[in-house]
C-alpha positions in Angstrom: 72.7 61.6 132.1 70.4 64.1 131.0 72.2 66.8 133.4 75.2 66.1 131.8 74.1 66.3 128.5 72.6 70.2 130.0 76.5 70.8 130.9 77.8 69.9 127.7 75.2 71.8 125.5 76.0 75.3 128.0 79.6 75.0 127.7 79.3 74.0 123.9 77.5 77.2 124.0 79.5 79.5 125.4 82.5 78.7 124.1 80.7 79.4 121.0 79.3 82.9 122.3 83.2 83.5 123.2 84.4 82.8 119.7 81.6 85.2 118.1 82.3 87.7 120.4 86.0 87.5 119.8 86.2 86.7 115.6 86.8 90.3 115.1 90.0 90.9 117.1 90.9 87.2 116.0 90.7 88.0 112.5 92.5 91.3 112.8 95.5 90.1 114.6 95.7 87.1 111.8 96.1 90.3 110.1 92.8 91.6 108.4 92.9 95.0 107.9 96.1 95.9 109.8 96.7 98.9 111.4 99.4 101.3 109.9 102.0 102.4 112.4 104.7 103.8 109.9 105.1 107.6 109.5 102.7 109.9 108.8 102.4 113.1 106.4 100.8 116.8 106.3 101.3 117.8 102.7 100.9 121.7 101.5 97.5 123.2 101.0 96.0 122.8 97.8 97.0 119.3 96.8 94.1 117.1 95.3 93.2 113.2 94.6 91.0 111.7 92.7 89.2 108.0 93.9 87.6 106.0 91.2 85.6 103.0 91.7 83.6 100.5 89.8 80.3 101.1 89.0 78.9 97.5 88.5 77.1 95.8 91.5 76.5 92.5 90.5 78.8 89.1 91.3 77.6 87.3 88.0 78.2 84.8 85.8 79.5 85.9 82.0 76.2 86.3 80.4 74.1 86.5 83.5 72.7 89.8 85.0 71.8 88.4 88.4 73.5 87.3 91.6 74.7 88.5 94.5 75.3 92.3 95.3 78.5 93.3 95.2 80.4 96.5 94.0 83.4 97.9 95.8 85.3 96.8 98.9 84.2 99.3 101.3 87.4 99.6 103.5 89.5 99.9 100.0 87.5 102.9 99.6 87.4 104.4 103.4 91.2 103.7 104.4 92.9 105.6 101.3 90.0 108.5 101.4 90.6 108.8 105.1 94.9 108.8 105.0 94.2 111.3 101.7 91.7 113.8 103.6 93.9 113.5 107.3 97.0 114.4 105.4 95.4 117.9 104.4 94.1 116.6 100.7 90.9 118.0 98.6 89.0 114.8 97.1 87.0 113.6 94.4 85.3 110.5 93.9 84.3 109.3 90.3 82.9 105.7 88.9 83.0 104.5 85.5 79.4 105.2 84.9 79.1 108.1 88.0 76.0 108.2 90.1 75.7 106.0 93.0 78.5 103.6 93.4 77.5 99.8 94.4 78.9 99.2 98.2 79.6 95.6 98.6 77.3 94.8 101.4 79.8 92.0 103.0 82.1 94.7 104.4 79.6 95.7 107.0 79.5 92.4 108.4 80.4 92.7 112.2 84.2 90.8 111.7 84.9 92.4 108.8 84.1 96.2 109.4 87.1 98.1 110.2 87.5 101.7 111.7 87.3 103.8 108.7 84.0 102.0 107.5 82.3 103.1 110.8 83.7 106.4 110.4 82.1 106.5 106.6 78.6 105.6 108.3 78.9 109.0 110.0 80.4 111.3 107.3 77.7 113.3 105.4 80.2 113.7 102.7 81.9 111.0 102.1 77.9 109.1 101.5 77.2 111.9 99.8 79.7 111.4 97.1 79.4 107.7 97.2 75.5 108.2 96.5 76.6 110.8 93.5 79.7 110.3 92.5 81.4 112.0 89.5 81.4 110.4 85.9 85.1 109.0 84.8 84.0 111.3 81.5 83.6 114.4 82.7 86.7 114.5 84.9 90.1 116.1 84.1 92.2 113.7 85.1 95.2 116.3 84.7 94.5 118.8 87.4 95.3 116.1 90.2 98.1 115.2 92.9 97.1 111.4 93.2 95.0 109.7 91.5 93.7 106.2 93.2 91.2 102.9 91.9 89.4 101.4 94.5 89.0 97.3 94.2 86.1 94.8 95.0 84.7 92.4 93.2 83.0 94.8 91.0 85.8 96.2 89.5 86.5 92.8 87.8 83.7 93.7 85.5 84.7 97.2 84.4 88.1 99.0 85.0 89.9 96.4 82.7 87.2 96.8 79.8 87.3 101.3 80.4 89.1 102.6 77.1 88.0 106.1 78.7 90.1 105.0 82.2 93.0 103.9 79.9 93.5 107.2 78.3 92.5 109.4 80.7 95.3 107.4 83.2 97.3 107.8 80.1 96.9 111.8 79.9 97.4 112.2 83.7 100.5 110.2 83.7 102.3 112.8 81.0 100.5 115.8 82.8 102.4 118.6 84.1 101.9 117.6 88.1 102.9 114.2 87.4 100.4 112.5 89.8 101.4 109.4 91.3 99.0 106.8 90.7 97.8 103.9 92.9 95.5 100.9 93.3 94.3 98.1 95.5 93.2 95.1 94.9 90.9 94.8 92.0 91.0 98.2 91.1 95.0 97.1 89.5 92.7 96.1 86.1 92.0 100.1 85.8 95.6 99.9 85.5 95.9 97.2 82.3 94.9 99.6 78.9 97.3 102.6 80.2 99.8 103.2 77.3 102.6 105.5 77.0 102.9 107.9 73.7 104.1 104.6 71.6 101.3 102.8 72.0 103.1 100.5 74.9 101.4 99.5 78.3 103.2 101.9 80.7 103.0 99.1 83.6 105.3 96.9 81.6 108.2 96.1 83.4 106.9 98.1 86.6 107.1 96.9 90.3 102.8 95.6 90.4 100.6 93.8 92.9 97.3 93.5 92.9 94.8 90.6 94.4 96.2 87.0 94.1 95.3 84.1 91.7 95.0 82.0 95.1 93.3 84.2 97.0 90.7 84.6 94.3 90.5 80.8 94.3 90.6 80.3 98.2 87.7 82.6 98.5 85.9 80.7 95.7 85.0 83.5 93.5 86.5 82.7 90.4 83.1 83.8 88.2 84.6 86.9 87.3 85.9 87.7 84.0 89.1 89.5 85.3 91.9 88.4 87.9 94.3 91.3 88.6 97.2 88.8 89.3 96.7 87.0 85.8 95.7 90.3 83.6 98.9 92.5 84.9 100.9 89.2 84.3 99.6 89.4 80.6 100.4 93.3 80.0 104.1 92.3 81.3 103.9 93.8 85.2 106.5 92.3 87.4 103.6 90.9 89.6 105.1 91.1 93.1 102.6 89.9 96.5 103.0 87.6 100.0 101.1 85.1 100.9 99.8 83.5 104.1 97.7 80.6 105.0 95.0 82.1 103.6 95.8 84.9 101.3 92.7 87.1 102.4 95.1 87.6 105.2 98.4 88.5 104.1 99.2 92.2 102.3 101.4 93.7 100.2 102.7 97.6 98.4 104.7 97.5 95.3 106.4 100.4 94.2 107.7 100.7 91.0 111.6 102.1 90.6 110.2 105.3 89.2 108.1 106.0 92.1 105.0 106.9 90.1 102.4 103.5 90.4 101.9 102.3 94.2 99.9 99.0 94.0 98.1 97.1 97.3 97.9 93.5 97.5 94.2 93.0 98.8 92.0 95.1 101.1 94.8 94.8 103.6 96.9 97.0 101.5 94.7 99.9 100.8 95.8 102.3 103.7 99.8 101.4 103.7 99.2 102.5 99.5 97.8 105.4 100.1 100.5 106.1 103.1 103.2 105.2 101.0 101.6 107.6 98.1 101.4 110.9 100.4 105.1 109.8 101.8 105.9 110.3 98.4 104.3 113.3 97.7 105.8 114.9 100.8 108.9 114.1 99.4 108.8 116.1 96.5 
């Protein structure tokens, strides 16, 4: 009995070590963080983006100043830095309140790191301007090609409350280079207080997407005071998305008809936005 008992508990075991070993690939080909295999694009020499991020690094309760750490998604930063910088771009990175930007810890984990976050761990420059990045404030929104918000759960806290991100978005959009501007995820809120030169939101009635209602409420996260799906629902976006068993899972670009706002579902969606952005721009 007892040696049988040994059996069981070994092959309990390493079926177990198996499915450690494989979660990764398994949770990629459900379709977390999917690679990109559409076309690719060098764009001229001298064409520049602009990444802004949260800058709050706390997942708490309204009225509470502690929990756990949290900040950006990393990969929603590293996949549209990396298509941006591969297709021949200069970059900036800015957060609301500049400085170092909060890095979600959770998307080092060993199933959830993809490619471009290990290729961030051994970039000088790209750390670098996470550690100091650039102050929404002191930036000229105007002199850019692209201009892009990162999500996470951080950006629930901030990019929907930023009347500076408003109005600089707002500025940029009327600017002379006409960037094209783009989101994942959370970072869609950065999106919310943009007006045209009546006063209007300039999303209303634009092609949107941005995290899901039900994926926020599958992952059980529902503390924060923003949800991207709800708040561009509100300013009158035509919210598109997929779905999947689990949302966390499935991905999504909107465009809208005037070809000027590329949204991403979820942390899926970041590279494909960026992609579709610098497909765009070749375009022109």
């Amino acid at each position: 009995m007892k040696t049988k008992l040994l059996k069981l508990g070994l092959a309990a075991f390493a079926l177990a070590a198996v499915l450690v070993i494989a979660l990764p690939t398994i949770l990629h080909k459900a379709g977390l963080h999917p690679e990109y295999t559409g076309e690719t694009h060098q764009l001229s020499a001298g064409m520049r983006a602009l990444i802004i991020t949260t800058s709050h690094g706390v997942l708490n309760a309204p009225n509470e100043t502690t929990g756990d750490p949290t900040g950006i998604a990393i990969s929603e930063l590293t996949h549209p830095y990396y298509s941006f910088l591969d297709a021949g771009m200069q970059i900036d990175v800015a957060s609301i309140k500049g400085g170092q930007i909060p890095v979600d810890p959770s998307g080092f984990g060993r199933a959830s790191i993809s490619p471009g976050d290990k290729r961030y761990l051994n970039d000088p420059t790209l750390l670098a301007k996470v550690e100091n990045s650039l102050r929404i404030d002191d930036v000229d929104f105007t002199v850019y090609n692209a201009i892009f918000i990162v999500g996470g759960w951080g950006a629930a806290y901030d990019l929907g409350y930023s009347e500076v991100l408003g109005q600089k978005l707002s500025e940029a959009y009327y600017a002379p280079k006409e960037p094209l501007i783009g989101s994942v995820c959370h970072g869609a809120l950065g999106l919310i207080n943009v007006e045209d030169r009546d006063g209007n939101k300039l999303i209303a009635g634009r092609a949107m997407t941005g995290v899901t209602d039900k994926q926020v409420k599958e992952l059980g996260i529902e503390i924060t005071p923003m949800h991207p799906e709800t708040e561009l629902r509100k300013v009158g976006a035509l919210f598109e998305s997929q779905t999947a068993f689990r949302d966390v899972f499935a991905t999504h670009v909107a465009i809208d008809k005037e070809q000027r706002f590329i949204t991403g579902q979820n942390q899926n969606s970041g590279m494909e936005a960026a992609q579709k952005m610098i497909a765009i721009m070749a375009g022109k």
